[in-house]
MDTraj code that builds the backbone (N, CA, C; nanometers):
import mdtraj as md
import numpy as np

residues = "UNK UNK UNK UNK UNK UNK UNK UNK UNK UNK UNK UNK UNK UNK UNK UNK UNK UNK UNK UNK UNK UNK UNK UNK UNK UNK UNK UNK UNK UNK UNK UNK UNK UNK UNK UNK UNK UNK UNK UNK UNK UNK UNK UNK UNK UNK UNK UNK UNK UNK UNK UNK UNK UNK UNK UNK UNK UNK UNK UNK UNK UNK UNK UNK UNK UNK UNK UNK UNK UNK UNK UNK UNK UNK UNK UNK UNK UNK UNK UNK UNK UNK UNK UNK UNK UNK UNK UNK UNK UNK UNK UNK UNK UNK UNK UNK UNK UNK UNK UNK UNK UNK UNK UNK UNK UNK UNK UNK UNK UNK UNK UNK UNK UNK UNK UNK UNK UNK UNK UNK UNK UNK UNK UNK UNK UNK UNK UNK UNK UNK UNK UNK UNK UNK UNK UNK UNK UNK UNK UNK UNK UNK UNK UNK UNK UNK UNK UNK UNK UNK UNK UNK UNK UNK UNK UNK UNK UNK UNK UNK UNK UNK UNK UNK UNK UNK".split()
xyz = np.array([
    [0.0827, -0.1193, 0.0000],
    [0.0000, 0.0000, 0.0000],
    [0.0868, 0.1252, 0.0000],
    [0.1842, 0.1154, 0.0790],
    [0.2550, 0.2800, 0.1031],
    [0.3146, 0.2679, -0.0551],
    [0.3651, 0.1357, -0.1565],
    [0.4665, 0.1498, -0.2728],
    [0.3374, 0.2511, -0.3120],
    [0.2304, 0.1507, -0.3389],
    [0.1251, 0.2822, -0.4154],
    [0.1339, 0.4094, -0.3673],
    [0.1307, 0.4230, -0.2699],
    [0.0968, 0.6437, -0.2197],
    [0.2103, 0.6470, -0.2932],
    [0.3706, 0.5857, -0.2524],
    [0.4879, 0.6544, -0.3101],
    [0.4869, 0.7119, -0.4678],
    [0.4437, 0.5750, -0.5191],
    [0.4324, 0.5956, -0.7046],
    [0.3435, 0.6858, -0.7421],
    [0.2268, 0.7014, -0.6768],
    [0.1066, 0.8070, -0.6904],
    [0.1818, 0.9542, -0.6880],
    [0.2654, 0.9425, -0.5871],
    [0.3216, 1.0814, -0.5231],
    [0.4139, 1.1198, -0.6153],
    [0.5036, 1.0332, -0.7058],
    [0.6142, 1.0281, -0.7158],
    [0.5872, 1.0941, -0.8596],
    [0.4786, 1.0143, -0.9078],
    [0.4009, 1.0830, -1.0544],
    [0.3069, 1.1875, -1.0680],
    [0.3130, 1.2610, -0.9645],
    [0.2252, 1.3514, -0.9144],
    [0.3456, 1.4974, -0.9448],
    [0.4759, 1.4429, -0.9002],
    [0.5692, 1.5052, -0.8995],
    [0.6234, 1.5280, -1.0195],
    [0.6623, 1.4013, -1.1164],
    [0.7099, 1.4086, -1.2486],
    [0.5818, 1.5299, -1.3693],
    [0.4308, 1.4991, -1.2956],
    [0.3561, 1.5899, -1.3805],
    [0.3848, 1.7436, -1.3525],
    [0.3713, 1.7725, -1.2028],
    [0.4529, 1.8955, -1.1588],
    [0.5638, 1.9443, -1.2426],
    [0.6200, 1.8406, -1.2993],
    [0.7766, 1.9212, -1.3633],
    [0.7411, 1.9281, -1.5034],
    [0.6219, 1.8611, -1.5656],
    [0.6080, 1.8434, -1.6857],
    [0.5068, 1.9860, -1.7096],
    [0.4209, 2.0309, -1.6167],
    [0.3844, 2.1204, -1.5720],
    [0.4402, 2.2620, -1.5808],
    [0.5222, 2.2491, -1.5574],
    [0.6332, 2.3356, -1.5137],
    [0.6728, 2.3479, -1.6057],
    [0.7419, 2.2735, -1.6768],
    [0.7862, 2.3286, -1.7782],
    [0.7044, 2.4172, -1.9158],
    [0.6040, 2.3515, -1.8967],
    [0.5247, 2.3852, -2.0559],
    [0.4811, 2.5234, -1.9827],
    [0.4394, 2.5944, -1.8590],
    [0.4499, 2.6864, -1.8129],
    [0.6277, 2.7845, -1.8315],
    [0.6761, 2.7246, -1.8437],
    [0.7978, 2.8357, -1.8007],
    [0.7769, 2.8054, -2.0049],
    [0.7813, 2.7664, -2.0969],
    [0.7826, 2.7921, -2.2416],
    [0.6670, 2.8903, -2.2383],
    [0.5668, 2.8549, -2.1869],
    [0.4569, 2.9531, -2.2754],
    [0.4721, 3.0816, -2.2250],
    [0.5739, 3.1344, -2.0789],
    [0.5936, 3.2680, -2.0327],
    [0.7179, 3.3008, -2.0978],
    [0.8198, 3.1893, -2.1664],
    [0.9339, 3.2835, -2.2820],
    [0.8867, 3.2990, -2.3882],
    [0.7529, 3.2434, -2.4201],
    [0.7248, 3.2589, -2.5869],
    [0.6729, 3.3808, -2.5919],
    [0.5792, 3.3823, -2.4520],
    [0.5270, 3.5048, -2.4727],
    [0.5912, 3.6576, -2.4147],
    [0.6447, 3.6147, -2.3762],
    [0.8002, 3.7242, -2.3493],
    [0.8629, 3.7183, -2.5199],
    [0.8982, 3.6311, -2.5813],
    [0.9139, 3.6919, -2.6902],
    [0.8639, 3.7814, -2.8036],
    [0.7160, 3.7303, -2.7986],
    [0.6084, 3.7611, -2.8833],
    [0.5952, 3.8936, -2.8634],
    [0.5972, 3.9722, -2.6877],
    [0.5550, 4.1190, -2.6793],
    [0.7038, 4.1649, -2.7165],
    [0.8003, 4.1286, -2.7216],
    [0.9342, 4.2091, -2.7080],
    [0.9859, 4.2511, -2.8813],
    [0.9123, 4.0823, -2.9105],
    [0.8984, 4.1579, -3.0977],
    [0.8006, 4.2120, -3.1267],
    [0.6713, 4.1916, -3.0999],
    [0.5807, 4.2954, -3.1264],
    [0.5937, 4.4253, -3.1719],
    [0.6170, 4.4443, -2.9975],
    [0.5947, 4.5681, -2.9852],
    [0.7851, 4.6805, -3.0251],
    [0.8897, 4.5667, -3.0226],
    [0.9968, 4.6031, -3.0103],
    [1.0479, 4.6320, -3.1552],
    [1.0304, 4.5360, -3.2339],
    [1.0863, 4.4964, -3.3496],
    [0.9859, 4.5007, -3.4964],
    [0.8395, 4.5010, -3.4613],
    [0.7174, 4.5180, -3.5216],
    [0.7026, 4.3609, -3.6377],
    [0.7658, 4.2284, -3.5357],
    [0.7624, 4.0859, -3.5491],
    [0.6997, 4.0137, -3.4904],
    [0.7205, 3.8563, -3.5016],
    [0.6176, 3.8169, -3.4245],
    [0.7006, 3.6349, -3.4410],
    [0.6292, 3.5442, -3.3518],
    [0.6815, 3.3839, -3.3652],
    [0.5684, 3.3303, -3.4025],
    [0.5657, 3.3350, -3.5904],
    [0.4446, 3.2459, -3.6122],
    [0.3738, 3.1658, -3.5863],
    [0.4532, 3.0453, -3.4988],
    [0.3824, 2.9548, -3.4133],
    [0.3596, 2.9373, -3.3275],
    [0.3843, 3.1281, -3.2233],
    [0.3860, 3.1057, -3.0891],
    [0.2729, 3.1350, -3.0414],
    [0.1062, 3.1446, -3.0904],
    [0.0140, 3.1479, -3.0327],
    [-0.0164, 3.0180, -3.0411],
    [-0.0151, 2.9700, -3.1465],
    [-0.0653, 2.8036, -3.1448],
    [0.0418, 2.7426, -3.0387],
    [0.1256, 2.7193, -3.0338],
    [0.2179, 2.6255, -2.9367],
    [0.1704, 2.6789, -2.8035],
    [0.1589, 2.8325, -2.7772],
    [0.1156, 2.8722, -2.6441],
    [-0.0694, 2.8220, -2.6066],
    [-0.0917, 2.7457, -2.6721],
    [-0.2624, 2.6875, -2.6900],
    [-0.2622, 2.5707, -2.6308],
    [-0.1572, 2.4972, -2.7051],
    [-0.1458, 2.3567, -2.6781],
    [-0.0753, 2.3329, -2.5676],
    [0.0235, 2.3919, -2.5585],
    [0.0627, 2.3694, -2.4113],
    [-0.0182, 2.4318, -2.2870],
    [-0.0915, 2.5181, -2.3135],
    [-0.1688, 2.5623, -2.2022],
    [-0.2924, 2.4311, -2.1773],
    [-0.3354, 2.4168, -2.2770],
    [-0.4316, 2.2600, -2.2808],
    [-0.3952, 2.1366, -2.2082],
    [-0.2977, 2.1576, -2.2158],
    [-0.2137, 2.0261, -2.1955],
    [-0.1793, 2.0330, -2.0399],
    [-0.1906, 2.1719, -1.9470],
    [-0.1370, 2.1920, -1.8681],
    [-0.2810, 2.1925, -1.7771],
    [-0.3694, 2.1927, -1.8448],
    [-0.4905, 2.2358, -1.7765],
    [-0.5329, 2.0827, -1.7438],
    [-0.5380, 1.9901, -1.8353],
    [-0.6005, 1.8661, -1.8261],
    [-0.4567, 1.7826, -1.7529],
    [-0.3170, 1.7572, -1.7572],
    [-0.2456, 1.7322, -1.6434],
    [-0.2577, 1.7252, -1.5123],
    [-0.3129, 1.9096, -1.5018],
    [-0.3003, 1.9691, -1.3881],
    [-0.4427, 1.9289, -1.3104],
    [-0.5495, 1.8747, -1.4032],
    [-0.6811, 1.8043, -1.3175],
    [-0.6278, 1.7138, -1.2630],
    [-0.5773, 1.6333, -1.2956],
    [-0.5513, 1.4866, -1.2396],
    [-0.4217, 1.4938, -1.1301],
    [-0.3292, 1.5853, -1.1574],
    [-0.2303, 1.5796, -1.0221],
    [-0.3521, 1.6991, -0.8950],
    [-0.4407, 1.7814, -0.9347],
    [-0.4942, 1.8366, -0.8235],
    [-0.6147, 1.6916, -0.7657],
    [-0.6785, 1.6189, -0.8310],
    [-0.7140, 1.4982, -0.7730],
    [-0.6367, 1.4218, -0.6929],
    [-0.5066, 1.4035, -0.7031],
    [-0.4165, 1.3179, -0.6541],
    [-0.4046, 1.4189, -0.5133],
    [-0.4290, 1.5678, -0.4644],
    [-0.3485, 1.6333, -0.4007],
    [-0.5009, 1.6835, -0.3488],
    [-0.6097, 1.6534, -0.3847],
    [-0.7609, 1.6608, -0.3389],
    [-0.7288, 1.8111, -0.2905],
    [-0.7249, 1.9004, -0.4147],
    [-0.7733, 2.0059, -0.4347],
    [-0.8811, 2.0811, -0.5159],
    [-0.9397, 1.9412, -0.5822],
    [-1.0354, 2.0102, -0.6565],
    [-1.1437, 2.0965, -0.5534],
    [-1.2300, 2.1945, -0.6448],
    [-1.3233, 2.2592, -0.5213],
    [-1.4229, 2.1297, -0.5041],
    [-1.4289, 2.2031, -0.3736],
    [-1.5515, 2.1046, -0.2995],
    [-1.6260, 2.1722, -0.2156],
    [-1.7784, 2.1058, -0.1806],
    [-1.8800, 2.1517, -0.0800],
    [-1.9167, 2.0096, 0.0406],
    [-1.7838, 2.0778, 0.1145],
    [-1.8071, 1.9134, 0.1959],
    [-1.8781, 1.9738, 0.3664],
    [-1.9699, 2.0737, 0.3228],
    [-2.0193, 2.0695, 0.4646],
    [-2.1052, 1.9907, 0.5323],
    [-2.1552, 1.9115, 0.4241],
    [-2.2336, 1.7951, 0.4932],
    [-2.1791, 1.6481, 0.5375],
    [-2.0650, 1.6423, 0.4398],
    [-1.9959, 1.5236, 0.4204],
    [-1.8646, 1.5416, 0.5602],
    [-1.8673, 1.6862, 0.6185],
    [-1.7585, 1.6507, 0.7261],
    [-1.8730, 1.6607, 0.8450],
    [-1.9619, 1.6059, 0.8566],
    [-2.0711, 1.6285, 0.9160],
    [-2.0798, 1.4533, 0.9731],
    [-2.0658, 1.4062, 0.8676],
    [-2.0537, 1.2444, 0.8731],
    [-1.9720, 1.1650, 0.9618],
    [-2.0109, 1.0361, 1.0157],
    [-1.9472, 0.9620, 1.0461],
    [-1.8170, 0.9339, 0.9787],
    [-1.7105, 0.8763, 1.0421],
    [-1.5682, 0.8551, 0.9878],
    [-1.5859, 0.7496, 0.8939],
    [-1.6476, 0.6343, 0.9158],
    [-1.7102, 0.5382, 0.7991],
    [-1.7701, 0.5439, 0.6987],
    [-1.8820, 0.6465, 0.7321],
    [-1.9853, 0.7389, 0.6022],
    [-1.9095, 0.8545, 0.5428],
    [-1.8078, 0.8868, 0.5802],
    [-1.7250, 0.9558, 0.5246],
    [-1.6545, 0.8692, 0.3998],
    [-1.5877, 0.8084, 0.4318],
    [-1.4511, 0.7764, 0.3749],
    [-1.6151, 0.6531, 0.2506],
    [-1.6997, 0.6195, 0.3060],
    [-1.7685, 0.5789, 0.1403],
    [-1.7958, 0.7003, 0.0652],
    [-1.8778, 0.8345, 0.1690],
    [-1.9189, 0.9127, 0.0331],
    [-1.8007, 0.9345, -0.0484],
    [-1.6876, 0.9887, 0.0619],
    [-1.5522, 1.0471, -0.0688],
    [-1.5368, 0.8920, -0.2035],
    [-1.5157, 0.8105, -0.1412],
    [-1.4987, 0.6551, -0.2433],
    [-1.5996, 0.6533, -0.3716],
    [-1.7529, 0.7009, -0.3347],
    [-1.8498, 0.7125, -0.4346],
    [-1.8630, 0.8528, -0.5192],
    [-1.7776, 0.9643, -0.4814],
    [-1.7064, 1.0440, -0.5497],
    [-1.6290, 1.0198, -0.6134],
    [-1.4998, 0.9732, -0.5961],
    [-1.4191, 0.9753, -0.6682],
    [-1.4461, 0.7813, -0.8001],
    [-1.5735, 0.7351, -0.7445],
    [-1.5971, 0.6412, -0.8650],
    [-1.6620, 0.7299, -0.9626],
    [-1.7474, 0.8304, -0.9500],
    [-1.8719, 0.8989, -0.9847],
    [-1.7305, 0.9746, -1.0713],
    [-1.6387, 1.0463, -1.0668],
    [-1.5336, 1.1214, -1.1086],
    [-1.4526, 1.0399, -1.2055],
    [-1.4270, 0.9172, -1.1975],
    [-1.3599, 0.8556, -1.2936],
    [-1.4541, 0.8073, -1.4035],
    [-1.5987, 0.7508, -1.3291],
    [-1.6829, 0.7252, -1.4538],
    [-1.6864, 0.8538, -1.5111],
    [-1.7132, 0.9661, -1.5016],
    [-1.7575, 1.0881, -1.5593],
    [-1.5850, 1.0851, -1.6939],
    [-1.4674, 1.0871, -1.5784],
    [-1.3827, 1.0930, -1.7126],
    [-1.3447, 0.9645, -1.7980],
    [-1.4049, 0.8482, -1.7631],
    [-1.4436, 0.7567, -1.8373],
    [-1.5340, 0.7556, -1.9898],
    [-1.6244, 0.8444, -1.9436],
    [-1.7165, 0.8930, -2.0441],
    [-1.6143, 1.0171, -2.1363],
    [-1.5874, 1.0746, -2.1009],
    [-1.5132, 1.1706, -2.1798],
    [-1.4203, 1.1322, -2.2313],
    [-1.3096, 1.0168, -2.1893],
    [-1.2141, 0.9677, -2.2736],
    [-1.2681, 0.8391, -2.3980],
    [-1.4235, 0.8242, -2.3659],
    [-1.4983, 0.7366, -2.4795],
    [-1.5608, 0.8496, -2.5860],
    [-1.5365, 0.9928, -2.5559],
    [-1.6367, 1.0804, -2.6587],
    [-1.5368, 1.1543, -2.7190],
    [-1.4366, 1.1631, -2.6668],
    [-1.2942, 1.2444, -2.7207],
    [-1.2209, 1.1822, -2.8089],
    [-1.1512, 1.0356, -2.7977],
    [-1.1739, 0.9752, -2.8770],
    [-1.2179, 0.9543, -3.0143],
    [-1.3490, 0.9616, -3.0205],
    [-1.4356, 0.9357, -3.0979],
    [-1.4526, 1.0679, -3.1454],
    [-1.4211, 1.2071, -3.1135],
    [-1.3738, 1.3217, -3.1526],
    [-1.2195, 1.3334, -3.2449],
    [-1.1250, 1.2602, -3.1513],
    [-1.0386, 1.2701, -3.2534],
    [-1.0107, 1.2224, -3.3430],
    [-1.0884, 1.1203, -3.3865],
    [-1.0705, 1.0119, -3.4973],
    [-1.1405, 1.0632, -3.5931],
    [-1.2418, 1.1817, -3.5575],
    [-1.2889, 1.1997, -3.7099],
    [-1.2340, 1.3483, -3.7370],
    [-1.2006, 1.4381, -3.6179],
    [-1.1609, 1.5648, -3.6714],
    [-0.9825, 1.5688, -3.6288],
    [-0.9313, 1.4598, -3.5667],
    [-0.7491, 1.4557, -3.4887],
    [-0.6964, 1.4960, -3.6360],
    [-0.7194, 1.4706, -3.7635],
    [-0.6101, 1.4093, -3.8963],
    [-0.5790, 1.5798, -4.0008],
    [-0.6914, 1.6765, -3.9295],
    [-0.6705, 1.7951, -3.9535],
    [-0.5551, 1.8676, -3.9369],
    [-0.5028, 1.9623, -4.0182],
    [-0.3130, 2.0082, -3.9339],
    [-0.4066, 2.1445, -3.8964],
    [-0.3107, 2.1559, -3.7710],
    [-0.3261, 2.2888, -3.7049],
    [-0.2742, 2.4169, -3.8399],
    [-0.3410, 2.5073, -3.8236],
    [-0.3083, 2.6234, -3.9449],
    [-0.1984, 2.7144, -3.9635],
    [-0.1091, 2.7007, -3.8473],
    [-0.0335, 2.7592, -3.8621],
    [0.1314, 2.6869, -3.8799],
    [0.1132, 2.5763, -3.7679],
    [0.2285, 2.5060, -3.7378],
    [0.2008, 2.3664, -3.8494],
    [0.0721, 2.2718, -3.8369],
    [0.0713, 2.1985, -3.9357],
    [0.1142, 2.0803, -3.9183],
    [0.0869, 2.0968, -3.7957],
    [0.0869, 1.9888, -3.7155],
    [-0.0622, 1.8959, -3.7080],
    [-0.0802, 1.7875, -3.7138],
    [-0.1894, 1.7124, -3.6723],
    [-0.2119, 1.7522, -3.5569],
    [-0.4056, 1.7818, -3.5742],
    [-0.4676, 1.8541, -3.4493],
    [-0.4615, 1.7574, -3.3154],
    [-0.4632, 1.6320, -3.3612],
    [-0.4678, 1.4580, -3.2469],
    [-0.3483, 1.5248, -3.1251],
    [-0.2502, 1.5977, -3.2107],
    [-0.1360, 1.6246, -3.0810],
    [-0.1642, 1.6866, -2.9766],
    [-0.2904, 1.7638, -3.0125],
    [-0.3492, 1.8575, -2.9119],
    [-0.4462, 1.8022, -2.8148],
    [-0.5079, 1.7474, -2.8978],
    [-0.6542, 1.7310, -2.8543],
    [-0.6618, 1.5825, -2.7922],
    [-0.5574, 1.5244, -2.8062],
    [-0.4792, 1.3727, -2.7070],
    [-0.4616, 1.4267, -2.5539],
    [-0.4473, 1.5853, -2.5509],
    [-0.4522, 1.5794, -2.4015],
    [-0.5603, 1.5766, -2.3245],
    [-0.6890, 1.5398, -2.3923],
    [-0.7981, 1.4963, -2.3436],
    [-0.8240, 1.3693, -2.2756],
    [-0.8011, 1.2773, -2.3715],
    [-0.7840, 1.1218, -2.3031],
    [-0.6412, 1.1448, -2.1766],
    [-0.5302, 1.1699, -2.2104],
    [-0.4714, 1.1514, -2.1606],
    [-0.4868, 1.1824, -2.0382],
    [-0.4951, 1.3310, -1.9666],
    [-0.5762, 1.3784, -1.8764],
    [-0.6483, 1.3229, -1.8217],
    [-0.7682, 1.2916, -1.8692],
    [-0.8747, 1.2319, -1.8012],
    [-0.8512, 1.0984, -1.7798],
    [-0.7399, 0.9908, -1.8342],
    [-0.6993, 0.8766, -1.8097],
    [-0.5996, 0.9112, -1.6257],
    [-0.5039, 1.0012, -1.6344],
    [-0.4478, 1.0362, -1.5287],
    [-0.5092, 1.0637, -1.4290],
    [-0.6445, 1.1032, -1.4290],
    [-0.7649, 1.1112, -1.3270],
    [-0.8259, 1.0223, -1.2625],
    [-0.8788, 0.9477, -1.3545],
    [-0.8610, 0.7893, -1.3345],
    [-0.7965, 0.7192, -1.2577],
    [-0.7000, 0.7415, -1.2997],
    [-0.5821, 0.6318, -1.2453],
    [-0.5930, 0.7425, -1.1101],
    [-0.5662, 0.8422, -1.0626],
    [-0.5833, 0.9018, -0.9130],
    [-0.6838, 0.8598, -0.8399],
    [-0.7951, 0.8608, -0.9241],
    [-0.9452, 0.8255, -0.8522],
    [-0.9356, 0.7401, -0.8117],
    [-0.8895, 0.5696, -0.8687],
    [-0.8845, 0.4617, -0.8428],
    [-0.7811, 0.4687, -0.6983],
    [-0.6496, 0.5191, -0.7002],
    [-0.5634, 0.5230, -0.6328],
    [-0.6463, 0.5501, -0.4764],
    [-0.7206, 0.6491, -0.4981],
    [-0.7740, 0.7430, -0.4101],
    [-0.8783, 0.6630, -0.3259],
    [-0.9822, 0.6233, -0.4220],
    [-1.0540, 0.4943, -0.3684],
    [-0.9706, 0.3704, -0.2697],
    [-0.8961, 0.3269, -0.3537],
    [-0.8357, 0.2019, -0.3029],
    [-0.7660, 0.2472, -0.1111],
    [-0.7086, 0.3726, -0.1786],
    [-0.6506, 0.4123, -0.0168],
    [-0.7307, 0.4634, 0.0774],
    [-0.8928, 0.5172, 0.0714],
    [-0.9545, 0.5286, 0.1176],
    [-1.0471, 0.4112, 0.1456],
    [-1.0654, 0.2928, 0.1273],
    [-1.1106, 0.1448, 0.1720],
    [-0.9544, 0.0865, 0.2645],
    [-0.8699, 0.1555, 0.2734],
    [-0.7226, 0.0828, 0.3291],
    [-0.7246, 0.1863, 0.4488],
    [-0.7580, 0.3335, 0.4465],
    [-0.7752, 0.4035, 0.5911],
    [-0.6267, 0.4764, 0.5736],
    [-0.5925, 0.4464, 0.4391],
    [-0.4505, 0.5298, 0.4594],
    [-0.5130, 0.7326, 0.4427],
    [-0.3871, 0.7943, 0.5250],
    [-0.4508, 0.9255, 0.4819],
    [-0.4270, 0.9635, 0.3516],
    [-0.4802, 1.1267, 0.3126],
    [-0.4162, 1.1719, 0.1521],
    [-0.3648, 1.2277, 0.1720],
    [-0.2588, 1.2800, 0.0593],
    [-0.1204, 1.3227, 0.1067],
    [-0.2213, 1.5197, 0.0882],
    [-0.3130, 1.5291, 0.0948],
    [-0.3215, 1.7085, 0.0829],
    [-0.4645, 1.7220, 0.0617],
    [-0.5351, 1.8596, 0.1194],
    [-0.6186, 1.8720, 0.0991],
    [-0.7431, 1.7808, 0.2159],
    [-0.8608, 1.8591, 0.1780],
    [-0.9426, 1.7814, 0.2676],
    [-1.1112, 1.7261, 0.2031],
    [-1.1188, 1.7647, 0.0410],
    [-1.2595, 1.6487, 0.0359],
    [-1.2074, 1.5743, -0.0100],
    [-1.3297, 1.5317, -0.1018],
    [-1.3175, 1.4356, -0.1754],
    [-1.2628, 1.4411, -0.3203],
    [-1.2479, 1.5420, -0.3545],
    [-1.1777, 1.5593, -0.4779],
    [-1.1331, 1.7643, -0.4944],
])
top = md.Topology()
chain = top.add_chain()
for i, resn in enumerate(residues, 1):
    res = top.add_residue(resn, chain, resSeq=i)
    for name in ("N", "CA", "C"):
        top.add_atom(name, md.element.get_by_symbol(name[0]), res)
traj = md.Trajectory(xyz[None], top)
């Protein structure tokens, strides 16, 4: 049980840096973009699109490590109201209710990118799938927290942050 929290934690961390980074690019691109703009009367043709995709990418990451770190918002005034037993099921039937939900979305996204992924982005020309993959992916990483989250909440282990259920 603790290998799991560790690996949970440990990939919680590696997204943090993956995080991190596509954040520290999209604040030099766009440090470049105003400095030619406005400096040079230029511009980085592909730096609104790349600053898109990585912001996408950072948003749907960043769901699934704030699940892991049970920061999503929550209204748990009834649920800390509960017994310690009726607790730890409602959070468990949350976070199933949360993975089916991105269960469903990684079956409709999917099925989104297969008929519109093969399009190139307009500027860079790139296949749109590169983008729009951070949908499944994301919501697969949620998943995999939820489950985590569940399992350690039927084991009584604590979470490493935060206080609902998601």
């Amino acid at each position: 049980m603790e290998s799991l929290k560790r690996l949970a934690d440990l990939l919680a961390l590696l997204l943090d840096a993956v995080i991190t980074s596509f954040f520290a690019i999209i604040l030099v691109i766009t440090i470049l973009q105003v400095v030619l703009r406005y400096g040079f009367n230029e511009s980085i043709l592909f730096g609104n699109e790349l600053m898109e995709g990585l912001f996408i990418y950072t948003t749907s990451i960043g769901a699934a490590v704030a699940v892991r770190r049970r920061q999503h918002i929550n209204i748990s005034y009834l649920v800390e109201k509960l017994p310690d037993a009726l607790r730890r099921i409602s959070d468990a039937l949350v976070h199933l209710l949360v993975a089916f939900l991105n269960g469903v979305m990684i079956f409709y996204s999917i099925r989104w990118i297969s008929k519109v992924g093969s399009n190139e982005s307009p500027v860079m020309r790139v296949p749109e799938w590169i983008f729009q993959a951070s949908v499944p992916i994301g919501c697969s990483l949620v998943i995999a927290y939820c489950l985590v989250m569940v399992f350690m909440g039927i084991r009584d282990d604590k979470p490493s942050q935060g206080d609902g259920p998601c």
